[in-house]
N, C-alpha and C positions, 0 to 999 in steps of 0.2 A: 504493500500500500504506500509505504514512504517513498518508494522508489515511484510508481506510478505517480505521485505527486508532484517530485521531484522535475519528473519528465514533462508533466503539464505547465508547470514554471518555465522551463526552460525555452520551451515552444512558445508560450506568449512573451516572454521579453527577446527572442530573437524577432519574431512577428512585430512587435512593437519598433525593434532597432531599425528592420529593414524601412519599415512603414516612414518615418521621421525623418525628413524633410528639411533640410534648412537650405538658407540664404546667406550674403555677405554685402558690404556696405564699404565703396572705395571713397577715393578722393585725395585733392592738395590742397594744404593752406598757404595761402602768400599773406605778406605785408599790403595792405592796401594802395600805401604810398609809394612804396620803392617794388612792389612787384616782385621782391627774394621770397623766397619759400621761408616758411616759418619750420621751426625744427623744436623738439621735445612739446607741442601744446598737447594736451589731454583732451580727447576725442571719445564722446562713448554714447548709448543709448539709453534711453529707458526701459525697463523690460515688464514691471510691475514687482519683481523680488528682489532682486539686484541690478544695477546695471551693469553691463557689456562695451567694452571698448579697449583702448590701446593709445599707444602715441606715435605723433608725426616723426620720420625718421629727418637724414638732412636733406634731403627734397621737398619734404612737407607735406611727403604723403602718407597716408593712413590706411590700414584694413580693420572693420570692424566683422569679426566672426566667432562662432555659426549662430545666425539670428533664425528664428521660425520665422514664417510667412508672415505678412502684415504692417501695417504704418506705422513709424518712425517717428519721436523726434531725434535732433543729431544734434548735441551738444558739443560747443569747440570753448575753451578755455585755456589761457594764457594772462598769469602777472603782468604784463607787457602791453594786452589789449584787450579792449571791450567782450565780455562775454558773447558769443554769438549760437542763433538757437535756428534751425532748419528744420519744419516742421513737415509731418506729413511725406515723409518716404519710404517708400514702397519698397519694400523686399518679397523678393518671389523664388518658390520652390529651384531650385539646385540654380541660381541664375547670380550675377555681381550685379550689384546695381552702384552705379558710377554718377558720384554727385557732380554738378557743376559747379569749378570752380570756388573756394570761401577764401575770401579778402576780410582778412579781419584790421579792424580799425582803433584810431585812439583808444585809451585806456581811460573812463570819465567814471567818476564815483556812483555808484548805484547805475548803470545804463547796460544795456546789452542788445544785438542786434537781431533782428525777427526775419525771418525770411517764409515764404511758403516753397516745399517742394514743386515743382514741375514737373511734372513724368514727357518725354515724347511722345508725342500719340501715335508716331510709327516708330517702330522696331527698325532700326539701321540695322539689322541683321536677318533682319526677314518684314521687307515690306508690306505684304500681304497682313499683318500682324498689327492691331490698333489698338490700344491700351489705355485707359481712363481710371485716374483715381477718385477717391472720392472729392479731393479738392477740386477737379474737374468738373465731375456730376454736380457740386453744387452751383458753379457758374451757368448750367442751364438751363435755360428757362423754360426748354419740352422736356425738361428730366421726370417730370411725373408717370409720361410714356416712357417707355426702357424704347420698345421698338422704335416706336416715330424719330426718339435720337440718334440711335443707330442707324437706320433709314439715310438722314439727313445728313450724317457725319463719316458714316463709311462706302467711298465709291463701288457700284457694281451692288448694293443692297435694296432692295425696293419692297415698302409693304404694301399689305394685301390691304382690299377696299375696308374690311372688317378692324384693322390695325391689331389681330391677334396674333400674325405670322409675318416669317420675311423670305423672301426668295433672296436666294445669293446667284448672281448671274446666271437665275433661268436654269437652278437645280432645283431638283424636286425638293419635298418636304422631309422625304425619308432620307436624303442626305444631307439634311440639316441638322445638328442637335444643338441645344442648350443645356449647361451645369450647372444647378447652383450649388455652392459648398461640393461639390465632389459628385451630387444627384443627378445623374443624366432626365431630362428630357427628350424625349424624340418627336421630331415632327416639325421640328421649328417653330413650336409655340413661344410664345414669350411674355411671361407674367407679369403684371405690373407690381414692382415693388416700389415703397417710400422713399425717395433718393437718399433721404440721412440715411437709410438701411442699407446701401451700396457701400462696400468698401472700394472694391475694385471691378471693372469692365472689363474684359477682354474677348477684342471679334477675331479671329482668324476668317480670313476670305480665300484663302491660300497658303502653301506651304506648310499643310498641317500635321503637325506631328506626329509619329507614326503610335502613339500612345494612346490616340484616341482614335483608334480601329481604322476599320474601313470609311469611314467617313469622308466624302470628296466634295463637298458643296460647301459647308462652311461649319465652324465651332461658336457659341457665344458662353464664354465663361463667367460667371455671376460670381464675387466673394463679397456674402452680405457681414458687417460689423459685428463683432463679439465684443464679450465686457472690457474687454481692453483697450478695443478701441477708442469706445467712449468714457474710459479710465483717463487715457493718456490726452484725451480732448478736455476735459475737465480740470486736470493736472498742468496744461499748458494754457489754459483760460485763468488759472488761478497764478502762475506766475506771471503772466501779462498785466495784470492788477494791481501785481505791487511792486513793479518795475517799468523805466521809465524805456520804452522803446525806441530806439535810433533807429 
C-alpha cells in the first residue's frame, strides 16, 4: 500500500512538472541624459509572495526568470535615479518578452517614473500573429464585442451578419476555434466577455502552431484575469496615490 502511494505521488508531481509553464522578462537601462547603460540597478517583479528579479550587468541589461504567465509590473531602482515603474507586461508561456528600452532619470525626493507597457500587436516573428493586452482592450471602444474588435483590427477576418462568428479568409467554421483559459471552443463562436475580464487576446490568422492540431483557418486565444491580476492593479493604484509621478 505504501509503495502504491508512493507511486501515485510520484506520477502527479512529475505530471505537475511537465504541465508548468513559464516565461522570462528582458531588457536595458540607460542614463536618460548621457544615453550609457546603467550597471548594478535592481530590476524585479511582483509576484504576490515574493518578488522575482536580478541586476543590470555592465551593459545595462537584465533577465528577469522563470515568471508564470501573466501581467507585470517591472520595477527598476537605482540611488542614483528616480525610481521607475512599467506596468502591465505580458509574459507568455515558454516565450522572452523584451521591454522597450528604460531611461531612467534624475534622482528627486519622493518621485518615480510610471510608464504603461505596450505589447506589439504583430509578432515580428510571425506576422500572421496579433496580440492585445488588456491595457489595449481597455483603449477600445467596440471592446464590449470581443468579435466586432477583432473583425475591425485583424486583416482577412470578417463577421457574420448575427456578430456571433468570424470567418478567417473564407474558412469554414470547423477550422476555426477559440480558447479561453486553455477550453477549446469549436466553431468559431465567440463569447462576449467584460473587457476588465480580458487579460490577454491573441488571433492567429496564420502560421499556427502545430500545438493546436489540425487547425488551418485561424486560432482566437482568450486569457481572462485571475486574483492576481487585479491584486497587482490594486497594489499599483495604491502606490500611484502616495507618490508623486514624473
Amino acid at each position: 500500500m505504501r509503495m502504491i502511494a508512493i507511486l501515485i505521488f510520484s506520477l502527479v508531481i512529475g505530471k505537475v512538472g511537465v504541465s508548468q509553464n513559464f516565461g522570462s522578462i528582458k531588457g536595458k537601462v540607460i542614463d536618460a541624459k548621457t544615453g550609457l547603460a546603467v550597471e548594478f540597478a535592481n530590476v524585479w517583479v511582483e509576484t504576490g509572495s515574493a518578488p522575482i528579479g536580478s541586476t543590470t550587468d555592465s551593459e545595462g541589461r537584465f533577465t528577469i526568470k522563470p515568471l508564470s504567465p501573466g501581467a507585470y509590473d517591472l520595477h527598476v531602482k537605482d540611488i542614483r535615479y528616480a525610481e521607475y515603474l512599467q506596468a502591465g507586461v505580458h509574459v507568455k508561456n515558454n516565450e522572452i518578452t523584451i521591454v522597450p528600452r528604460i531611461e531612467l532619470g534624475d534622482n528627486t525626493l519622493n518621485t518615480f517614473k510610471f510608464v504603461d507597457y505596450v505589447e506589439p500587436l504583430i509578432s515580428p516573428d510571425n506576422p500572421s500573429k496579433m496580440t492585445m493586452s488588456w491595457v489595449d482592450l481597455e483603449k477600445r471602444a467596440d471592446v464590449r464585442n470581443t468579435g466586432t474588435m477583432i473583425a475591425r483590427l485583424v486583416p482577412g477576418v470578417k463577421e457574420n451578419a448575427e456578430g456571433d462568428r468570424l470567418h478567417f479568409r473564407g474558412a469554414r467554421p470547423q477550422n476555426i476555434a477559440t480558447f479561453i483559459d486553455g477550453v477549446k471552443i469549436a466553431g468559431g463562436e465567440i463569447p462576449r466577455l467584460p473587457s476588465n475580464a480580458i487579460k490577454n487576446l491573441t488571433v492567429y490568422t496564420g502560421g499556427i502552431p502545430a500545438s493546436f492540431g489540425d487547425i488551418t483557418g485561424g486560432v482566437i486565444i482568450i486569457e481572462t484575469k485571475g486574483y492576481m491580476d487585479f491584486y497587482r492593479e490594486s497594489k499599483r493604484q495604491k502606490q500611484l496615490s502616495e507618490n508623486t509621478v514624473d
